[in-house]
N, C-alpha and C positions, 0 to 999 in steps of 0.2 A: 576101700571100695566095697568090702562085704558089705560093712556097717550101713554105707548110706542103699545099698539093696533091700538089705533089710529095714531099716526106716521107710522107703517105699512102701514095701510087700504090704507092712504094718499100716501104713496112712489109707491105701488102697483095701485093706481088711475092716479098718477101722469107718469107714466110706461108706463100704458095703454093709458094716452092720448097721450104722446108723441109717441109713436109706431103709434096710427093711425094717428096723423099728419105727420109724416114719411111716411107712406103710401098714405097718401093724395098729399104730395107731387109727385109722380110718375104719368102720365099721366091716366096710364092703370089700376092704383088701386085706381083713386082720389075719386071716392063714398065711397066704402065701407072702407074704408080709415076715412074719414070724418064720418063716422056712426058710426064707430067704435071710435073713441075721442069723438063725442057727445054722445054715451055709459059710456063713463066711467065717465063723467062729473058728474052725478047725486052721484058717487062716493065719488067725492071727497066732495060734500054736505054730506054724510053718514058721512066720517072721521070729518070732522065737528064737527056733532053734537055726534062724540066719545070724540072729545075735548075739546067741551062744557058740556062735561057729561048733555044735552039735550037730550031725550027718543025723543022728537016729532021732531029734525031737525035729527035725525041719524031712523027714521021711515019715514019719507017723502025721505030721498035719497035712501034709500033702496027701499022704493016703485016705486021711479023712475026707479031707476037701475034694477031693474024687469022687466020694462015696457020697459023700452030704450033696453034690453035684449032681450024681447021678439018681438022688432018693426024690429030690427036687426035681427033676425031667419026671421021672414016672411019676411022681405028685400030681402034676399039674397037666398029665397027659389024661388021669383017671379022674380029675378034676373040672375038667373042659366036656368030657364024658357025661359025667352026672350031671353037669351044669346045664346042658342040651335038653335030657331029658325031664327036667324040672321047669326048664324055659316053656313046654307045651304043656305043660300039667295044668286042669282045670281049678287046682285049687291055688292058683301065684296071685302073687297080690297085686298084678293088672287086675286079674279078671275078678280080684274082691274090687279093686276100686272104681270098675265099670259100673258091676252090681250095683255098688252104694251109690252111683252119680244117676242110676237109671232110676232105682227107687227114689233117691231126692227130685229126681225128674216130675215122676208119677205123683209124687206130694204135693210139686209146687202147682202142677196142673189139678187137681184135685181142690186143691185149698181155694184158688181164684174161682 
């Protein structure tokens, strides 16, 4: 019964890291992507120590995974932060690609 818990833990670990390496892959999600697979890393040390029926390596991953859980919340809370104020900054690259669609405007009326 341990055994197939921990075979879970591990499949449900191993899920999780590939999901955020998937996500990391992608330009636009490559942080929390990456934070989210070093998240669940400390996981698959918990499944571990399910399978070594060891109390201190399935205690230490779980403490990790706690921690790496709660580094990921405040990540992405000061992440959502910055991301607000970047979204109104005059220099994002909407307001570059208005510029350059206004000036190829003024060209193409210019040129006729």
């Amino acid at each position: 019964m341990i055994t197939f818990v921990g075979i879970l833990v591990a499949l449900v670990a191993l899920a999780g890291l590939a999901l955020g390496l998937f996500m990391a892959a992608d330009r636009r999600t490559r942080e929390p992507g990456l934070l989210f697979a070093l998240w669940w890393t400390p996981a698959l040390a918990a499944a571990a120590g399910i399978f070594m029926r060891d109390p201190v390596t399935f205690s230490m991953g779980l403490v990790c995974f706690v921690v790496a859980g709660a580094a990921l919340v405040f990540e992405r809370a000061s992440t959502r932060k910055s991301s607000k104020q970047r979204r109104f900054s005059p220099d994002s690259e909407r307001t570059t690609q208005r510029a350059i669609r206004t000036q190829n405007r003024a060209d193409n009326k210019t040129a006729s």
